[in-house]
ZAMARGU-4260 file (C-alpha; in steps of 0.2 Angstrom, whole numbers, plus 5000, padded with zeros to 4 digits):
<rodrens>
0) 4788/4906/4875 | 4793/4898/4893 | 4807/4890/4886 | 4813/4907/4878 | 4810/4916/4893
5) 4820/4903/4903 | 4834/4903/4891 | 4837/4923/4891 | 4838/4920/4910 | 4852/4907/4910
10) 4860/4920/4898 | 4860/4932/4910 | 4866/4921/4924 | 4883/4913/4913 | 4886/4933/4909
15) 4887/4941/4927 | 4894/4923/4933 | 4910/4924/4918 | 4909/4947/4922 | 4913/4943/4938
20) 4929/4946/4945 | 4941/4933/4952 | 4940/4928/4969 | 4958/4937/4977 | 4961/4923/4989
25) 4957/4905/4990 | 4955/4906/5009 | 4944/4919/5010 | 4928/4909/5012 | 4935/4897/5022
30) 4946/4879/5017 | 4938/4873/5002 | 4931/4858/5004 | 4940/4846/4994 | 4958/4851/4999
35) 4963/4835/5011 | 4971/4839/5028 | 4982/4827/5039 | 4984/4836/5054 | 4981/4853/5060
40) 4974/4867/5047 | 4963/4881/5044 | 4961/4900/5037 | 4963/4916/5047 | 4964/4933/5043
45) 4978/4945/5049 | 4984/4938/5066 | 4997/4945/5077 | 5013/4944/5066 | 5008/4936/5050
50) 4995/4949/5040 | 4988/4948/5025 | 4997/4941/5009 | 5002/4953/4997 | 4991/4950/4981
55) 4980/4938/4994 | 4963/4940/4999 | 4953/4943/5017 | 4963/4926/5021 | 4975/4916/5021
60) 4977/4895/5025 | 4988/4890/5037 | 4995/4874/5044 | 5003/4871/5062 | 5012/4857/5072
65) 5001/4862/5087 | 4988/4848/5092 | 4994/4840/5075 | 4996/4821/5068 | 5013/4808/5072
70) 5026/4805/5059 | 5021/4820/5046 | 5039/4824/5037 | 5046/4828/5020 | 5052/4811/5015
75) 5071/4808/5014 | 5076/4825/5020 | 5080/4834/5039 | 5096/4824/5043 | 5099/4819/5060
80) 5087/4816/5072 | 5067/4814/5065 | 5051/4820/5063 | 5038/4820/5078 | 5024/4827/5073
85) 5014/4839/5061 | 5003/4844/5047 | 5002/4842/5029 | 4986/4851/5018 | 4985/4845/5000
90) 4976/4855/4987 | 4962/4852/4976 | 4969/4846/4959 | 4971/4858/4944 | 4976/4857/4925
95) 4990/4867/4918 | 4995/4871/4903 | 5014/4867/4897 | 5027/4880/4905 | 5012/4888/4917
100) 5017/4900/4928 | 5013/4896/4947 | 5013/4909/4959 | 5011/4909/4978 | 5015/4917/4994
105) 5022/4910/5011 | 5025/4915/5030 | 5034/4903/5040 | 5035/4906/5061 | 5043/4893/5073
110) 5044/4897/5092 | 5057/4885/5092 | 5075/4886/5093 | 5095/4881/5096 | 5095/4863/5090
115) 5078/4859/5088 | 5076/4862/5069 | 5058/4862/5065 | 5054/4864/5044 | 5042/4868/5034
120) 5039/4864/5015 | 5029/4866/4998 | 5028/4853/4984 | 5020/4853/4966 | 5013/4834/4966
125) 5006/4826/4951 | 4987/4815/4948 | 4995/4803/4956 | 5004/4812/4973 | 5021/4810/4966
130) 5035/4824/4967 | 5034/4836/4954 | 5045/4847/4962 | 5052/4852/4981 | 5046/4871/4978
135) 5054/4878/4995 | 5061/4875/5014 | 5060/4883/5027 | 5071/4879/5042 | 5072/4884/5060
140) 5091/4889/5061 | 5100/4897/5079 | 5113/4904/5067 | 5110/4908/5048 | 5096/4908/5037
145) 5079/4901/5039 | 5077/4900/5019 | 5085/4888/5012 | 5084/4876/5026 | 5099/4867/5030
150) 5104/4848/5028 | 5086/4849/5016 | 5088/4848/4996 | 5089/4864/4987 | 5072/4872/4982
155) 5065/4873/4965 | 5054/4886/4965 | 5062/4906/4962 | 5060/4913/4981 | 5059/4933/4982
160) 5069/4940/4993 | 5080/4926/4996 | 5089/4920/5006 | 5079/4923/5022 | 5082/4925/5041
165) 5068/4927/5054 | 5064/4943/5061 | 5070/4937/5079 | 5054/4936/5092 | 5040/4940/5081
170) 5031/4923/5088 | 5013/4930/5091 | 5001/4918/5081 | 4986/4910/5085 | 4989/4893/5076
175) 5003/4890/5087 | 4991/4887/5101 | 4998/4891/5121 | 5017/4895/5110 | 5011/4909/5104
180) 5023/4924/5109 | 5034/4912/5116 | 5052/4908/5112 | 5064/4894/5114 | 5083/4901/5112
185) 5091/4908/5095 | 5081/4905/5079 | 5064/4907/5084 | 5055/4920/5074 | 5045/4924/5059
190) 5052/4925/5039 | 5039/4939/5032 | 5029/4935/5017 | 5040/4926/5004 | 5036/4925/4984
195) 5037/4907/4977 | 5037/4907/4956 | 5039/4890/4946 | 5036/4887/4930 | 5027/4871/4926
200) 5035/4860/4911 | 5023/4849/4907 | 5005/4852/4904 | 4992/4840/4915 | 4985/4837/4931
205) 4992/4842/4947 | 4990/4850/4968 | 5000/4856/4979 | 5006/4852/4996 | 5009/4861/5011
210) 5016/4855/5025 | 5028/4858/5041 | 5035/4847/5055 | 5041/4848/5073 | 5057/4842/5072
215) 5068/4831/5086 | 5053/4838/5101 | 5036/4838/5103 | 5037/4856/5113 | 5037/4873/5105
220) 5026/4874/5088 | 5029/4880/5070 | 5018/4883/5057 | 5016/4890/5039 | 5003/4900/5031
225) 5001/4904/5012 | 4991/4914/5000 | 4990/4921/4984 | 4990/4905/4973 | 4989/4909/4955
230) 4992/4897/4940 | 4994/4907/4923 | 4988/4922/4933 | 4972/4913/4936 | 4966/4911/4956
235) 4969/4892/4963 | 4954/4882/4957 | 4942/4879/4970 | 4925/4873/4973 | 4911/4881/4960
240) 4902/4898/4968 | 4887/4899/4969 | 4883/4909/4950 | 4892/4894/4942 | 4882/4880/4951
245) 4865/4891/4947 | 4872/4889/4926 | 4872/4874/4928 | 4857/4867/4937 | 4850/4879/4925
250) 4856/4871/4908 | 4851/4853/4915 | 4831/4861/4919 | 4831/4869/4902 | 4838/4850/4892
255) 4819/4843/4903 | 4810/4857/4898 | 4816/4852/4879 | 4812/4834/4880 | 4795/4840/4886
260) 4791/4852/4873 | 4793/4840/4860
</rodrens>
C-alpha cells in the first residue's frame, strides 16, 4: 500500500512538473550555474536604456568590459590595433536536432566612440568549444552602422532589422559601471533589441558564446545583453527546477523502497 501510495505521488509530481509552462527567460532567476564566465557578467532587469527582451523574461544576461579580464577578443578578427580587455560568457551545453531553429535576442551599448572601435559578438561552438558559426557583430562605428561591424567577418545568423545604427547618446546602463550615461565622441550609443535566427545543420551537442571587448583603450565601456534564447521553440536548457529534481529524488526512493519490499 505505502508503495502504491508513494507511486501515485511521484505521478502527481512528473504531471504538474511536465503541465508546467516554460520558463520565458533564462535569466530570470539569476545566471544559471553551469554557464562559465571569463570576466564581467550577470543578469538585470529593465535598466535605463536596455528594457526587457521582446519574448524574454523578468531578465536578461548581460556581459561588460567594465572591471573585466585582459586579452578577451574574437580570435583573428578587429583589424588594426588589438583587444585590451573584456568578457566572454559561455552557455550550458544543449542537444539539437538536425536543422534546429535557434532563436535569440541582443542589445549592444558602447560609450565609446571616433576610433576606439569596441565589439561585441555571439558564437554557436560545438562539445568541444570550436566555431560553429560567428552568428553576429556588433561594432562601435563614428560614421555608419554598428551591425555589421566593420573590418569583422560577415555574420551568419539572419539579424531582424538589419543593418543597425545606435540610437546616438542612449548610454545609461548600469553594467557600464562609472560610463554609464557618458559618451566619448561619434558612435557612442545603443542598437535596440535585435533578432538573431540560425538554423542548426547538424544534429549534436553544442553552447553558445557571448562575448564583447574594449578595443585599442582600456577607458570608456561596452557591453551586451541577451535574452530570449530558444532552440526548436524550446527555452535554452538550464539547470533542473525544483519539480524536476523532486521526480527524481522520488524515482531513486521508490527503486529502495522496491528492493526492500521484496
Amino acid at each position: 500500500m505505502k508503495i502504491r501510495n508513494f507511486l501515485m505521488a511521484a505521478a502527481c509530481v512528473a504531471s504538474s512538473a511536465l503541465a508546467a509552462p516554460a520558463l520565458a527567460g533564462t535569466f530570470d532567476n539569476g545566471m544559471p550555474a553551469p554557464w562559465r564566465c571569463t570576466g564581467k557578467c550577470g543578469t538585470l532587469g529593465a535598466n535605463g536604456v536596455v528594457g526587457l527582451a521582446p519574448g524574454g523574461g523578468s531578465a536578461y544576461g548581460w556581459i561588460s568590459t567594465y572591471n573585466s579580464t585582459s586579452a578577451v577578443a574574437l580570435p583573428g578578427a578587429g583589424g588594426v590595433a588589438g583587444a585590451n580587455n573584456g568578457s566572454i560568457l559561455r552557455s550550458v551545453s544543449f542537444m539539437a536536432d538536425a536543422n534546429a531553429a535557434l532563436d535569440f535576442r541582443f542589445n549592444y551599448v558602447t560609450t565609446d566612440g571616433a576610433g576606439y572601435a569596441d565589439y561585441a559578438w555571439a558564437r554557436l561552438l560545438d562539445a568541444d568549444d570550436r566555431q560553429v558559426a560567428l552568428l553576429f557583430t556588433a561594432r562601435t562605428s563614428e560614421d555608419g552602422n554598428a551591425i555589421p561591424g566593420f573590418d569583422m567577418p560577415p555574420s551568419e545568423a539572419t539579424l531582424t532589422p538589419f543593418p543597425v545604427a545606435v540610437a546616438p547618446g542612449q548610454t545609461m546602463w548600469a553594467p557600464l559601471g562609472p560610463d554609464s550615461d557618458e559618451c566619448y565622441d561619434a558612435g557612442c550609443g545603443a542598437t535596440g533589441w535585435v533578432r538573431g535566427q540560425y538554423a542548426i545543420a547538424n544534429a549534436g551537442k553544442y553552447r553558445l558564446e557571448f562575448g564583447v571587448t574594449n578595443w585599442d583603450d582600456r577607458d570608456f565601456d561596452s557591453g551586451l545583453a541577451f535574452d530570449a534564447i530558444t532552440v526548436s521553440g524550446a527555452p535554452l536548457p538550464i539547470p533542473e527546477p525544483g519539480p524536476y529534481a523532486m521526480l527524481l529524488a522520488g524515482l531513486a526512493m521508490l527503486g529502495t523502497l522496491k528492493r526492500r519490499a521484496r
